[in-house]
MIMAR-51584 format. One record per residue (C-alpha): residue in one letter; x, y, z; residue number from 0. Coordinates in Angstrom, 2 decimals. Layout:
# MIMAR-51584
ATOM  voro       xx       yy       zz  nuza
ATOM     A        X        Y        Z   NUM
...
END
This chain:
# MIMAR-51584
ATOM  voro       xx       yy       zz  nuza
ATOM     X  -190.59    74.18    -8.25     0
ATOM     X  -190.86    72.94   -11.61     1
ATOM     X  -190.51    69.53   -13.02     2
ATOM     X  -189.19    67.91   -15.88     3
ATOM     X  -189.52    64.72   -17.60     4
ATOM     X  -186.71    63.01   -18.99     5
ATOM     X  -186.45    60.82   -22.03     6
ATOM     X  -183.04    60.80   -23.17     7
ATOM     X  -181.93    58.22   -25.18     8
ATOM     X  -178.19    56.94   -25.39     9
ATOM     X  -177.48    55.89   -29.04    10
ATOM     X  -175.80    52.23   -29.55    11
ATOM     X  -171.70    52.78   -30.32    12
ATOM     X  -170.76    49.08   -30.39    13
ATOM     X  -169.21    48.97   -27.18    14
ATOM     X  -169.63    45.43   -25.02    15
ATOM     X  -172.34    47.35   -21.89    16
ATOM     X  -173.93    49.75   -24.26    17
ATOM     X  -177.45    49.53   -25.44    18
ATOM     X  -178.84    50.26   -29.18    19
ATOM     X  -181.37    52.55   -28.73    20
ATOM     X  -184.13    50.47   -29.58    21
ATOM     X  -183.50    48.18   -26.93    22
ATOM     X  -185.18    50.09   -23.78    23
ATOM     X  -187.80    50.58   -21.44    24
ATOM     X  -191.24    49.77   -22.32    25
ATOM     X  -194.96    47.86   -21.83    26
ATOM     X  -195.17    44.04   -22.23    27
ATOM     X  -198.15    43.37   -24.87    28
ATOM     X  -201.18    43.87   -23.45    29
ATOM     X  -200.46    46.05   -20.63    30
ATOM     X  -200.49    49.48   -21.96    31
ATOM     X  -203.78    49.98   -20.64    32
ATOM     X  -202.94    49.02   -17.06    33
ATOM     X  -199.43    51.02   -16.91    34
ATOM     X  -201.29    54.28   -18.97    35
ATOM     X  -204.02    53.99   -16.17    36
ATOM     X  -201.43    53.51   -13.00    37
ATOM     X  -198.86    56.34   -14.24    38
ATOM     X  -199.78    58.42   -11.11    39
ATOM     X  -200.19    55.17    -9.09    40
ATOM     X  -196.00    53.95    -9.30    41
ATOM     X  -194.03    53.88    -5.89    42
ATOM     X  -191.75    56.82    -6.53    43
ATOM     X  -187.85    56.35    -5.81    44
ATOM     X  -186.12    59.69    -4.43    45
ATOM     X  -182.66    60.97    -4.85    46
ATOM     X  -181.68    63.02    -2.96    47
ATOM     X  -178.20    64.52    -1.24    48
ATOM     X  -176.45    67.63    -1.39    49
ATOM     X  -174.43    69.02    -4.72    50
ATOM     X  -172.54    67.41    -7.11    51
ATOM     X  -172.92    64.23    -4.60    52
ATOM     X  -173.77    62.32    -8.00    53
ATOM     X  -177.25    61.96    -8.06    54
ATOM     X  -177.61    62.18   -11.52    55
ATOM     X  -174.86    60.34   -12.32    56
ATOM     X  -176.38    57.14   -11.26    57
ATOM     X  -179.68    57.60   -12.54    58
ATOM     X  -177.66    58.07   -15.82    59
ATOM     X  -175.67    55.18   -15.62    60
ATOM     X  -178.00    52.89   -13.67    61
ATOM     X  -181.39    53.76   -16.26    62
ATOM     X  -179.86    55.16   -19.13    63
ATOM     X  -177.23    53.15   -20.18    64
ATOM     X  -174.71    56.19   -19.78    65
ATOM     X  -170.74    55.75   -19.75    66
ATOM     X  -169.47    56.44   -16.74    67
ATOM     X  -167.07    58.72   -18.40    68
ATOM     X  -169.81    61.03   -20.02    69
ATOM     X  -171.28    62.01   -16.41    70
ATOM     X  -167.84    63.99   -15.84    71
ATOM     X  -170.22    67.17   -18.15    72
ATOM     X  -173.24    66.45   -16.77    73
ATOM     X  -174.77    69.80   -15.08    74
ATOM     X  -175.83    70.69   -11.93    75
ATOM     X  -179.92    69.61   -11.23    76
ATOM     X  -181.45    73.12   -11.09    77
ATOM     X  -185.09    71.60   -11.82    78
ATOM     X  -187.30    68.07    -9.81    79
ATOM     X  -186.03    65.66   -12.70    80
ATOM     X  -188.90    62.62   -13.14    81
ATOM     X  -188.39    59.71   -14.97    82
ATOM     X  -190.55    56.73   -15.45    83
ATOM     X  -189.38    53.25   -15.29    84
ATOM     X  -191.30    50.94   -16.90    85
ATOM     X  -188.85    48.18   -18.29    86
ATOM     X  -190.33    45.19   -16.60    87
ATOM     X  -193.56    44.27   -14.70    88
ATOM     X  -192.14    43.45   -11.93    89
ATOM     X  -189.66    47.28   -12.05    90
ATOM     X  -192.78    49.71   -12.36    91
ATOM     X  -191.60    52.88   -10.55    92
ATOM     X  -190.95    56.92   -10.68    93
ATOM     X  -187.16    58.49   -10.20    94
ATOM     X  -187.32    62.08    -9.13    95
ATOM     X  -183.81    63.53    -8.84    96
ATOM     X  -183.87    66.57    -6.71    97
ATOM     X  -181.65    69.48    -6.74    98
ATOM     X  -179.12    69.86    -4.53    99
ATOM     X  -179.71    73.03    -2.93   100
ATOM     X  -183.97    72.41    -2.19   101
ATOM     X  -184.99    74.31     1.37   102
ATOM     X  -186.86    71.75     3.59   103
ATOM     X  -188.24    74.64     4.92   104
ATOM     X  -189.67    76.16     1.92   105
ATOM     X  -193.57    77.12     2.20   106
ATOM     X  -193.97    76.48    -1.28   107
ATOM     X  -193.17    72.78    -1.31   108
ATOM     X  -196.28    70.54    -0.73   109
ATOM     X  -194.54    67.65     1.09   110
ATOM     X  -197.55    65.91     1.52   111
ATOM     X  -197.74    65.13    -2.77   112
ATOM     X  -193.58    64.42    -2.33   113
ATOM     X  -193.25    62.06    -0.08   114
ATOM     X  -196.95    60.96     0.82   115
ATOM     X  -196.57    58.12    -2.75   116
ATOM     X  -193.07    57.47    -1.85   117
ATOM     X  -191.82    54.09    -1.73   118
ATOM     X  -188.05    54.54    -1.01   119
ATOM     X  -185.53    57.54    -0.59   120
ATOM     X  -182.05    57.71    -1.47   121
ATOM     X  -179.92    59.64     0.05   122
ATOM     X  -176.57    60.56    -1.59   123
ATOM     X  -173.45    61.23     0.23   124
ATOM     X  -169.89    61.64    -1.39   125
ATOM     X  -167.56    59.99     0.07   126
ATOM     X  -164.45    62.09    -1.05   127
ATOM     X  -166.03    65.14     0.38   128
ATOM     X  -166.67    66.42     4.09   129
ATOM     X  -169.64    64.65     4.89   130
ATOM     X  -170.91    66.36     8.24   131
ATOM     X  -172.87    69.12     5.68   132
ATOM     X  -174.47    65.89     4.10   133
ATOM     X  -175.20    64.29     7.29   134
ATOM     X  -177.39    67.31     8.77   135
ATOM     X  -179.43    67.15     5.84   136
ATOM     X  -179.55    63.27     6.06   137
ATOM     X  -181.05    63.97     8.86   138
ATOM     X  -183.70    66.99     8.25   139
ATOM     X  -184.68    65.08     5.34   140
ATOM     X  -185.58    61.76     7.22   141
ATOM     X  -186.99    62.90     9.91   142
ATOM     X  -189.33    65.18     7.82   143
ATOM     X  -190.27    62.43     5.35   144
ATOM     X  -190.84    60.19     8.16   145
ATOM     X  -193.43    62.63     9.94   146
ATOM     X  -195.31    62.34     6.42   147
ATOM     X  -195.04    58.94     5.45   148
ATOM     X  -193.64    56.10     7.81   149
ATOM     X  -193.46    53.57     5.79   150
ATOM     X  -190.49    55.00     3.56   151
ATOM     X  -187.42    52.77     2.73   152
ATOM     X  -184.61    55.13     3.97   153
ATOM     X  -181.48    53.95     1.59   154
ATOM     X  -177.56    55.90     2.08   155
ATOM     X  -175.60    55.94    -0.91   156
ATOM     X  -172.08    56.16     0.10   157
ATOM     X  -171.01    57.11    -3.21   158
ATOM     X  -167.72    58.03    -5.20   159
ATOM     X  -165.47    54.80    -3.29   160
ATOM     X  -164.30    54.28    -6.11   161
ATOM     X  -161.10    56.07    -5.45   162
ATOM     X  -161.00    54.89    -1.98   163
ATOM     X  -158.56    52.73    -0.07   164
ATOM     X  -160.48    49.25     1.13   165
ATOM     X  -159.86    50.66     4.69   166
ATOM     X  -160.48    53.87     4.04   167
ATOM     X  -164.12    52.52     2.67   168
ATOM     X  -165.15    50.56     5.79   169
ATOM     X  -164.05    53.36     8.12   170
ATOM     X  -166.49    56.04     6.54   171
ATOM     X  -169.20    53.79     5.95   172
ATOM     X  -168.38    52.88    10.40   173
ATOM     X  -168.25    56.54    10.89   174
ATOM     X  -171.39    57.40     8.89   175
ATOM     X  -173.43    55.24    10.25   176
ATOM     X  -172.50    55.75    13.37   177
ATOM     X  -173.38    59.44    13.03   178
ATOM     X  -176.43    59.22    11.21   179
ATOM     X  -177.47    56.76    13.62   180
ATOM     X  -176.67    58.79    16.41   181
ATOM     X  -178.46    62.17    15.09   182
ATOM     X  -181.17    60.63    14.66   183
ATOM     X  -181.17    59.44    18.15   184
ATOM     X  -180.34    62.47    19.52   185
ATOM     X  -183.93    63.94    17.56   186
ATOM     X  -186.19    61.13    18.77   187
ATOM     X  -186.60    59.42    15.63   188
ATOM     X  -184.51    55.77    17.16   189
ATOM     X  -187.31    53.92    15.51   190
ATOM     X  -185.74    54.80    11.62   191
ATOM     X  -183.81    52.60    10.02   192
ATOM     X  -181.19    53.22     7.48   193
ATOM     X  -179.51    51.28     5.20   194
ATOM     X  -176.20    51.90     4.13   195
ATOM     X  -174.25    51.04     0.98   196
ATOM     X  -170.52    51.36    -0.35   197
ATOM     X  -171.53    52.56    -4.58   198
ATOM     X  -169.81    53.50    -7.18   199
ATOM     X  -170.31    54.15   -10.81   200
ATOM     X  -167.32    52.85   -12.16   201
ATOM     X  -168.13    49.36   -10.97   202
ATOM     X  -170.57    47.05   -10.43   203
ATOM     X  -171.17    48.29    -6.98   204
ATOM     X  -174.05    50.87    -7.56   205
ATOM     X  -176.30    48.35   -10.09   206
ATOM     X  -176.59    45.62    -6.82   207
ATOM     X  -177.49    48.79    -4.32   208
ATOM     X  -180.12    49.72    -7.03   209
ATOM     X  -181.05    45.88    -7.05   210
ATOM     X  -181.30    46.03    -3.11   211
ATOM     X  -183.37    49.33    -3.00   212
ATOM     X  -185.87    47.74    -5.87   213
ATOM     X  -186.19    44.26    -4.22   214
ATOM     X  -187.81    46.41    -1.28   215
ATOM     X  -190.49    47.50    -3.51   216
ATOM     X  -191.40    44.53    -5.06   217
ATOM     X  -194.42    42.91    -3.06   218
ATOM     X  -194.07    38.92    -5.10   219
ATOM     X  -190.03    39.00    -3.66   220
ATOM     X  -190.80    36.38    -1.15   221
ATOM     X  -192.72    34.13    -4.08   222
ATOM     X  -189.72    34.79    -6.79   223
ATOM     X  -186.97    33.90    -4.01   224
ATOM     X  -188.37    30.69    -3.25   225
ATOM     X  -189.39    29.69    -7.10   226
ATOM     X  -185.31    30.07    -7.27   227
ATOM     X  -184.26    27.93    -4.33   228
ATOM     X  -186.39    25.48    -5.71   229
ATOM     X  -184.95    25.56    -9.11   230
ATOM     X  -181.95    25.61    -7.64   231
ATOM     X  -182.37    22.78    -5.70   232
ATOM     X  -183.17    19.99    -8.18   233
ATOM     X  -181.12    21.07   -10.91   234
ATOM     X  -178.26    21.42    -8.67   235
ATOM     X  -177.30    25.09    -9.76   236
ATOM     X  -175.19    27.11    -6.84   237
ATOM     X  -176.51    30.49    -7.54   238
ATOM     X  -179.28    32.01    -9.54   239
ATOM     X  -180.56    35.72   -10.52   240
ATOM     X  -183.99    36.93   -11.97   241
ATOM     X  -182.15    40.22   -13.94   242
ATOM     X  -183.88    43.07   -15.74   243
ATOM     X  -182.04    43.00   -18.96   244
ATOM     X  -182.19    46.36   -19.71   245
ATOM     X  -180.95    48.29   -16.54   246
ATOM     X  -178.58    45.31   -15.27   247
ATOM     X  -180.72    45.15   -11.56   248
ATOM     X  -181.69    42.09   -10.18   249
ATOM     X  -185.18    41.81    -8.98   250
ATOM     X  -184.51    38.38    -7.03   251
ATOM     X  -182.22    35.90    -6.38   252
ATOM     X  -181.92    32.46    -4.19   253
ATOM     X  -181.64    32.93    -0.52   254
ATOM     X  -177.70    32.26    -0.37   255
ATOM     X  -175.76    35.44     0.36   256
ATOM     X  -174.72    37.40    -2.87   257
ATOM     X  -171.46    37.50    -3.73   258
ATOM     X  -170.15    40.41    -5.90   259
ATOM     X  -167.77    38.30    -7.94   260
ATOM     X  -170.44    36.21    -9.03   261
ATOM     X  -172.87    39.05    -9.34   262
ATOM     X  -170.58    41.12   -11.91   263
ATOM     X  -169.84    37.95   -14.08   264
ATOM     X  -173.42    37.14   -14.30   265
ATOM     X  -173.99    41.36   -15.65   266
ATOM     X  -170.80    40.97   -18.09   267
ATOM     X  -172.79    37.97   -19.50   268
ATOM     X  -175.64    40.06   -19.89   269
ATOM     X  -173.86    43.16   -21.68   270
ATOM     X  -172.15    39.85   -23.86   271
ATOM     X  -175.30    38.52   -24.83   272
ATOM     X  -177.20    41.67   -26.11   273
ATOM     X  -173.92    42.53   -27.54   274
ATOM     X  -173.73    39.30   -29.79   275
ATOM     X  -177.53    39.37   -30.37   276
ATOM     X  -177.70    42.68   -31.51   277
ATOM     X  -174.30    41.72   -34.45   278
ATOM     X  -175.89    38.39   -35.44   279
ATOM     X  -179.35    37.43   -34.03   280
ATOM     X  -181.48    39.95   -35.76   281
ATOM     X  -183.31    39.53   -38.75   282
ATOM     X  -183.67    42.54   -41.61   283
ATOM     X  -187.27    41.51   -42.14   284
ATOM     X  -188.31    41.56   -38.05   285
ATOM     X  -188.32    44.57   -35.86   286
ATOM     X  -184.94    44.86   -34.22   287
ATOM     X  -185.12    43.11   -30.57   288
ATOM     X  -181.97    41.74   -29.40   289
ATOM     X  -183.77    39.61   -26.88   290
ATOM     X  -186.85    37.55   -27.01   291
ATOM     X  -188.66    34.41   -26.42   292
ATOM     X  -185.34    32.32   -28.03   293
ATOM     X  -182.63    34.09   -26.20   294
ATOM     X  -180.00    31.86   -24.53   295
ATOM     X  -176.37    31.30   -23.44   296
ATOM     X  -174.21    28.96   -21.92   297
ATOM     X  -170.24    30.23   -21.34   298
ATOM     X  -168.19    27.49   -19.77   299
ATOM     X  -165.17    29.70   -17.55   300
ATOM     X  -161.88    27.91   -17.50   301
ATOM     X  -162.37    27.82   -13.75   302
ATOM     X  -164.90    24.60   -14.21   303
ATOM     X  -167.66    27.22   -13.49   304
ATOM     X  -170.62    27.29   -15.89   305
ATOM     X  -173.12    30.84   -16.43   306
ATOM     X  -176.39    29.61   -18.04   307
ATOM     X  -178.68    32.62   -18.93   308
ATOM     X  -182.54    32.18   -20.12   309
ATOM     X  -185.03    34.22   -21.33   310
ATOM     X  -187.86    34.78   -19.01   311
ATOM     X  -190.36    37.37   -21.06   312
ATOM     X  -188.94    39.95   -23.05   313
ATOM     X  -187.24    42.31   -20.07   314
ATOM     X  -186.48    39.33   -17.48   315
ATOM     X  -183.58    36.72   -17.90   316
ATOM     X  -182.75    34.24   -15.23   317
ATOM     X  -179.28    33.59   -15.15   318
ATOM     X  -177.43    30.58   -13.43   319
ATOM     X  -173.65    29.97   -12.20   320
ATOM     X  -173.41    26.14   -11.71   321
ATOM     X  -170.39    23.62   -11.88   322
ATOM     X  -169.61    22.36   -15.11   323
ATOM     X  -170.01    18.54   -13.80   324
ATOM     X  -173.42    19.30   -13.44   325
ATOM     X  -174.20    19.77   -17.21   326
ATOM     X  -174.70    16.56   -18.37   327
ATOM     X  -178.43    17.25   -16.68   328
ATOM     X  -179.41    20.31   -19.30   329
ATOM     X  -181.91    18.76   -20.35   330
ATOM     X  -183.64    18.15   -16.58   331
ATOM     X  -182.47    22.09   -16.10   332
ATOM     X  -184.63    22.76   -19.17   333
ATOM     X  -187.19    21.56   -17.89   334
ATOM     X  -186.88    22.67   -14.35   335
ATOM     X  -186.93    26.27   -16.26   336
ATOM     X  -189.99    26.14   -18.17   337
ATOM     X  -191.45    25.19   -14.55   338
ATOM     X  -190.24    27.65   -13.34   339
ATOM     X  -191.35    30.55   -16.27   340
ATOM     X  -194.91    29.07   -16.36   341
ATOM     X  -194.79    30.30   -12.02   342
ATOM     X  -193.50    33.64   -13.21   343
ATOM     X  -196.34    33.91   -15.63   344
ATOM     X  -198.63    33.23   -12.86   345
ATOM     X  -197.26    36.03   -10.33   346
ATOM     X  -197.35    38.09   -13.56   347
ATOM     X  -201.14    37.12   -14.39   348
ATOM     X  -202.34    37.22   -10.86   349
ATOM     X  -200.83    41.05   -10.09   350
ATOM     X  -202.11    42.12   -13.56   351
ATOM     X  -205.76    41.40   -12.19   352
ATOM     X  -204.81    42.81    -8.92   353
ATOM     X  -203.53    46.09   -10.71   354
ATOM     X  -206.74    46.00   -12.92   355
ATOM     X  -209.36    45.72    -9.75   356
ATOM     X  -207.60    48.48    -7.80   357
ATOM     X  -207.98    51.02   -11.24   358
ATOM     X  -211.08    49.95   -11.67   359
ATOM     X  -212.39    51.03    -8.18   360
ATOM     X  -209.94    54.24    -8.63   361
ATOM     X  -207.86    53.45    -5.80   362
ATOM     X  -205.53    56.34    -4.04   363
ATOM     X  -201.67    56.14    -4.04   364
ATOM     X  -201.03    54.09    -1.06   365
ATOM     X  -198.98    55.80     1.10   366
ATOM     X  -195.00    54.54     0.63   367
ATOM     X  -197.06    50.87     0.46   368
ATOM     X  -196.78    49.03    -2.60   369
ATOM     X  -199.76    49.07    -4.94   370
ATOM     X  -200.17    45.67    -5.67   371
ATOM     X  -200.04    43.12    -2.26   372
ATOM     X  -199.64    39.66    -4.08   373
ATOM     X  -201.90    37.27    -3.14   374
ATOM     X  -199.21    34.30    -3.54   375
ATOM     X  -197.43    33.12    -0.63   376
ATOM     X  -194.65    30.85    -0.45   377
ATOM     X  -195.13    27.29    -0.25   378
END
């Protein structure tokens, strides 16, 4: 089986959601050493599912800034597509999309190397399609990665909703589940658990599963959760989000439950943001970055609501959805921000010299652990 590394870039068109292509994934200064020596080292993300169940299609859309639209001519994988994410320091990992039609039972695969440096593995099931194919090899495929490597995040993409009745949606995620649940009763394996999740590329449905399946990888989420409810807290904000930039995926937010509403406005701020930044925030004589250290926005809805976005380092933004009585204290929210970036740059500092002892010693993938256990706790 051959592999493939894959680097395509999505030119910018002008279009609010679309990236120039300048504005991608890459090292924060002064970490090119540590990410050059722990290429090997990243948890790896699997997709996996049967044919034409759209695994592509969302690494496309999710990492590469792709139009929905444009996945309609994407081919059939043929080949283990890798890809490296590297946008953030917090969103350090490996996408391999696999083909389809791959034989579990193949002598030539060495299973160990696949899913041994696993961290999580998607499984893709179309939703417009008979799924009882897809939910035998749900099943072959868990139960053999879970023989190799226990510690894998099992994550079901119940994809293409899109075109799906709201009952229609909660039915075949019910009966899904139910199934997959069942099989893998039926085989022994009771003590797997999956997680299931309505996507979709043509809303905002499949960038918050991605956020989900990332979260579960990211060793500081209990410190980055709490810095939030306490920024929350006294400067009376109701909701909060530490976003990648680039990709759209949160990597934290407060511990009140996400709602999706909120969630997409806080991503079409984002794609507004870049947009505007990239027209008339960008100097001839510096090098083209449509967000940096001075990046900010405040957007006042005609609802009373309020979406405050801040830079954070240059792939991070926190972004805020308060009430617009609550304004008048920007300047204690200021404040109650640079707090809380100065803890961020902590976490960051702290799993920088964790990253650096473990290369130094030449430490083995960790089998579907994370690499880097942060030594901050919540207080």
């Amino acid at each position: 089986m051959s592999y493939q590394d894959d680097e395509e870039e999505v030119t910018f068109d002008g279009t609010a959601g679309s990236f120039p292509k300048d504005f991608g994934y890459g090292a924060f200064d002064g970490e090119h050493d540590i990410l050059s020596a722990s290429v090997d080292q990243k948890p790896r993300i699997l997709l996996m599912g049967l044919r034409r169940s759209g695994k592509s299609s969302i690494q496309k859309v999710v990492f590469h800034k792709m139009s929905p639209n444009e996945t309609l001519f994407l081919e059939s994988t043929n080949k283990i597509v890798k890809d490296d994410i590297n946008n953030s320091s917090f969103v350090q990992f490996q996408i391999w999309d696999f083909p389809g039609q791959i034989d579990f039972f193949d002598s030539t695969f060495d299973y160990d190397m696949i899913f041994g440096g696993c961290g999580a593995l998607i499984f893709v099931i179309d939703a417009q399609d008979d799924y009882m194919e897809a939910l035998n090899k749900l099943n072959l495929t868990v139960t053999k990665a879970y023989k190799i490597n226990p510690n894998i995040k099992f994550e079901v993409f119940i994809h293409k909703v899109d075109g799906l009745g709201d009952d229609f949606k909660m039915e075949s995620q019910r009966d899904i589940h139910q199934r997959a649940t069942d099989d893998l009763n039926d085989s022994g394996y009771d003590q797997i658990h999956l997680s299931f999740h309505l996507t979709s590329i043509y809303d905002h449905s499949i960038f918050e599963a991605f956020s989900k399946v990332v979260q579960k990888l990211i060793p500081q989420l209990p410190v980055l959760e709490n810095l939030l409810n306490i920024v929350n807290t006294n400067s009376a904000i109701e909701k909060s989000f530490l976003f990648d930039v680039v990709s759209k995926i949160y990597i934290a937010t407060d511990s009140t439950p996400v709602d999706m509403q909120s969630y997409e406005l806080c991503c079409d701020m984002i794609d507004v943001v870049i947009d505007v930044s990239w027209i008339y925030g960008v100097k001839e004589e510096q090098d083209p970055a449509a967000f940096d250290e001075q990046s900010s926005s405040l957007i006042k809805l005609n609802n009373g609501t309020v979406l405050y976005l801040r830079e954070v380092n240059k792939f991070l933004a926190l972004v805020c959805i308060l009430r617009d009585d609550n304004c008048d204290r920007k300047g204690l929210i200021d404040y109650n921000f640079l707090c809380f970036r100065n803890a961020i740059q902590q976490v960051f500092e702290l799993r920088n010299q964790n990253q650096s002892a473990l290369n130094s010693v030449g430490s083995p993938v960790v089998n579907g652990n994370n690499l880097i256990d942060g030594g901050i706790s919540p207080t």
